[in-house]
MDTraj code that builds the backbone (N, CA, C; nanometers):
import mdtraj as md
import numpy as np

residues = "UNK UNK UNK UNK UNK UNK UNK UNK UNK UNK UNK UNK UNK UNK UNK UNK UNK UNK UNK UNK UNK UNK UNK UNK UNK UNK UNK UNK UNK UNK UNK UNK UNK UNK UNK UNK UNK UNK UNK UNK UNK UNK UNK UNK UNK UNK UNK UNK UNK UNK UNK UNK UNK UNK UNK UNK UNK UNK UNK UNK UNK UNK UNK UNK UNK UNK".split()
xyz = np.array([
    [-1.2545, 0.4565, -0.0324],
    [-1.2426, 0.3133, -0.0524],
    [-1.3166, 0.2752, -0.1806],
    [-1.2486, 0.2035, -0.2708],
    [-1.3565, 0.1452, -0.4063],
    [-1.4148, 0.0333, -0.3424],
    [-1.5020, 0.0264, -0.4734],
    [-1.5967, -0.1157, -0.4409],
    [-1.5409, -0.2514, -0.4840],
    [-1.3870, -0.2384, -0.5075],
    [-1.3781, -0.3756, -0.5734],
    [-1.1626, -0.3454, -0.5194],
    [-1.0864, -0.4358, -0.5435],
    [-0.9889, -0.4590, -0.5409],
    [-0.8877, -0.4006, -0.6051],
    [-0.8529, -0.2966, -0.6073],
    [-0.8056, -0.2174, -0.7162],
    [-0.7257, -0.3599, -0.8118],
    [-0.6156, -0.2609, -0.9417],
    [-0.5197, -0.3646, -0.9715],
    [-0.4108, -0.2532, -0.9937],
    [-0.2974, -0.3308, -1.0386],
    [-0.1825, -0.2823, -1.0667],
    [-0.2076, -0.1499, -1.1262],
    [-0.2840, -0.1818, -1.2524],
    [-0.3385, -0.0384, -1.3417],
    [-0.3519, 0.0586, -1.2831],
    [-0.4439, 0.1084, -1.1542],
    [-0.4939, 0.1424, -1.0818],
    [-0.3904, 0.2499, -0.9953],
    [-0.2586, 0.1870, -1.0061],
    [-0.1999, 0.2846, -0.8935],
    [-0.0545, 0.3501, -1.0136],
    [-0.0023, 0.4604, -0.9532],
    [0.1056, 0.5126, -1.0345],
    [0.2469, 0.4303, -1.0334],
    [0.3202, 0.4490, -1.0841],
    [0.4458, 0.3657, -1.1080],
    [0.5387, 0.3662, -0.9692],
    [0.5605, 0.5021, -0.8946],
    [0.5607, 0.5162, -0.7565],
    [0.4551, 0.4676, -0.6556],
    [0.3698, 0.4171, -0.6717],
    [0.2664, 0.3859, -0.5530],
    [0.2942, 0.2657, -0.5521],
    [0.2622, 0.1724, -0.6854],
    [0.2887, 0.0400, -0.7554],
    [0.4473, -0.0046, -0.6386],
    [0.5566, 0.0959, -0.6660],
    [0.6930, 0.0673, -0.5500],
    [0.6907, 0.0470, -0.4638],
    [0.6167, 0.1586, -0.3949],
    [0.5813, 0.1660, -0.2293],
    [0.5132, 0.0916, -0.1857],
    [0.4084, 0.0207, -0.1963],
    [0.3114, -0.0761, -0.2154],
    [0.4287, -0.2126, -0.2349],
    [0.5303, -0.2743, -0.3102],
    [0.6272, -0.3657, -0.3168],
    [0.6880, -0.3540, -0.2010],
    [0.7458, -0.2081, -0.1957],
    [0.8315, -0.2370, -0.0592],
    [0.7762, -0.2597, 0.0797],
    [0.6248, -0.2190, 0.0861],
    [0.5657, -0.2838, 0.2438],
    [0.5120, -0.3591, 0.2644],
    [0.4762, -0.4789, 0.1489],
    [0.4657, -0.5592, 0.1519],
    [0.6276, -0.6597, 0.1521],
    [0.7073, -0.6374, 0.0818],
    [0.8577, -0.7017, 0.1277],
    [0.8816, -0.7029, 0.2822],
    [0.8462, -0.6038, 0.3389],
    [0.9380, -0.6168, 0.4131],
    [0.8336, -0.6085, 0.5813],
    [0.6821, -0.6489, 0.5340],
    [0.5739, -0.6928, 0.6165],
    [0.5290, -0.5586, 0.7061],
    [0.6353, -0.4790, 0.7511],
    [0.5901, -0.3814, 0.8153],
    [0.7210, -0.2589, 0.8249],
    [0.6699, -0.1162, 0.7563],
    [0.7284, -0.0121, 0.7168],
    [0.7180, 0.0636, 0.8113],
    [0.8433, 0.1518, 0.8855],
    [0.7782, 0.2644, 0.9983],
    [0.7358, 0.3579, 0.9014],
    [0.6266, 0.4563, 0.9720],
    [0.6074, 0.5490, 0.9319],
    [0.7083, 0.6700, 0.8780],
    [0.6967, 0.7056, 0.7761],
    [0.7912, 0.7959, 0.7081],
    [0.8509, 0.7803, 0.6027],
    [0.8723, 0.6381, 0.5880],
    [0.9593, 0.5547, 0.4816],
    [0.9073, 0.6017, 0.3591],
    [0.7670, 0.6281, 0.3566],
    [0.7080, 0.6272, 0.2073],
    [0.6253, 0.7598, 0.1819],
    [0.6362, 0.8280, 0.0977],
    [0.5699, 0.9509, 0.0516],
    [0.4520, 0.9701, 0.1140],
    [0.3709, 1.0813, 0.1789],
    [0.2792, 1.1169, 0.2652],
    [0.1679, 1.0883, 0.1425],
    [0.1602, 1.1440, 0.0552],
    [0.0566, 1.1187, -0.0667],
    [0.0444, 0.9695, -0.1120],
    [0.1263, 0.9188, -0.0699],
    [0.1039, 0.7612, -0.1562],
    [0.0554, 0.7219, -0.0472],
    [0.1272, 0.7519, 0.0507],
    [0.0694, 0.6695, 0.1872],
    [-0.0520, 0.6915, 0.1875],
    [-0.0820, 0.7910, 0.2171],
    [-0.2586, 0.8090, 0.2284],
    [-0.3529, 0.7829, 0.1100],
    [-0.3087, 0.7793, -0.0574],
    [-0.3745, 0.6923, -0.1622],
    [-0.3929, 0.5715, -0.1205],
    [-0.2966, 0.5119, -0.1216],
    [-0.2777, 0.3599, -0.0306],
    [-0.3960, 0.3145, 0.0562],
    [-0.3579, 0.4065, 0.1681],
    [-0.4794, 0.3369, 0.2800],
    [-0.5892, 0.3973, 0.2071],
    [-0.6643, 0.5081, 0.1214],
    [-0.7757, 0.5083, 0.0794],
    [-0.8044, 0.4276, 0.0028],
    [-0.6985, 0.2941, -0.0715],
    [-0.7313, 0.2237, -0.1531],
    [-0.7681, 0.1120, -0.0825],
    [-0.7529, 0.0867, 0.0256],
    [-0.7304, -0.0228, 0.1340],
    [-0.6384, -0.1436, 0.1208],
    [-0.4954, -0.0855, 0.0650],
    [-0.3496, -0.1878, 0.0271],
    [-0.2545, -0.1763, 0.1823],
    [-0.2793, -0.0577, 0.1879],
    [-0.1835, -0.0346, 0.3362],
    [-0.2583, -0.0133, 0.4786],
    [-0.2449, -0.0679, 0.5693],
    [-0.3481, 0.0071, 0.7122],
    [-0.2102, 0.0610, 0.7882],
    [-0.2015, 0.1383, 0.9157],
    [-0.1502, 0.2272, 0.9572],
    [-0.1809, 0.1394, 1.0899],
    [-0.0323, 0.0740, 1.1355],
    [-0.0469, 0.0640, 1.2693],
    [0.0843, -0.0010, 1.3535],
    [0.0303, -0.0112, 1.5032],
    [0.1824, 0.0375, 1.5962],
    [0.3241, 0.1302, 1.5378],
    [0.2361, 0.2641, 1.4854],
    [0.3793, 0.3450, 1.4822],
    [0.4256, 0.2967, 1.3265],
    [0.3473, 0.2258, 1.2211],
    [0.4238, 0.2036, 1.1218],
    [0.2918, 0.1386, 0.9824],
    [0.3393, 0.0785, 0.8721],
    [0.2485, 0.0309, 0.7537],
    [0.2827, -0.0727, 0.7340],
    [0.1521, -0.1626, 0.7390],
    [0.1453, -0.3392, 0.7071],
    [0.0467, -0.3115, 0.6044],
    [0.0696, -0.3828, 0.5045],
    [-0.0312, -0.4155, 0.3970],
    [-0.1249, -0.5009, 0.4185],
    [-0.2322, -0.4975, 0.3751],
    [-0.4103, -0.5523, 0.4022],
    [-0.3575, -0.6738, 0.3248],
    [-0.4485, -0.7721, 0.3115],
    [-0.4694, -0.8695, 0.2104],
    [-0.5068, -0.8576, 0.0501],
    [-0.5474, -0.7768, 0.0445],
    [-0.5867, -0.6857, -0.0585],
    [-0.4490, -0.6228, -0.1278],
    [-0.3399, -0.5517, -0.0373],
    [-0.2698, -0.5207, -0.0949],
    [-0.1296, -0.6285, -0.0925],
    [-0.1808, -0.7211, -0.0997],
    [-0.0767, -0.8164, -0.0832],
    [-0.0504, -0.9372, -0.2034],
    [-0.2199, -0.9149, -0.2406],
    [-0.2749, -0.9676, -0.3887],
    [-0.2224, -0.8402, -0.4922],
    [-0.2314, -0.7756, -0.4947],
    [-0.1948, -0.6285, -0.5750],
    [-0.0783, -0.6120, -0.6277],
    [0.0218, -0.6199, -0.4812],
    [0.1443, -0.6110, -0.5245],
    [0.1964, -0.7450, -0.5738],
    [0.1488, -0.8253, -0.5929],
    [0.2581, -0.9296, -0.6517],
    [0.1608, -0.9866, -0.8596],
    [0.0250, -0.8773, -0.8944],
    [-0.0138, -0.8324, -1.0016],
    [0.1185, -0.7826, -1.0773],
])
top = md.Topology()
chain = top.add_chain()
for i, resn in enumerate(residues, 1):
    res = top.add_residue(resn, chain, resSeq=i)
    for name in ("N", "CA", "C"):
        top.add_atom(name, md.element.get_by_symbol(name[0]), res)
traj = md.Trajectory(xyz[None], top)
């Protein structure tokens, strides 16, 4: 986890996507999105992991629309 909010800069041009699309669409089942981004993600604290699927934090909700 960083100490501050990441930004756009911060993530790759694929993460930056994946990160758009679970926030579009509020909640992603699991699988939808690359195992490596997924888990960058929640170490960045943009995505959390839950009922069976990925909702974006508040954090990553400010991020994706950077």
């Amino acid at each position: 986890m960083m100490d501050r909010i990441p930004s756009a800069r911060d993530l790759t041009a694929e993460e930056m996507a994946s990160l758009r699309r679970i926030v579009g669409s509020s909640f992603t089942p699991n699988g939808q999105i690359n195992a490596l981004e997924m888990k960058r993600l929640i170490a960045l604290g943009l995505i959390h992991s839950a009922m069976g699927g990925l909702m974006p934090t508040p954090a990553g909700r400010i991020v994706a629309r950077m």
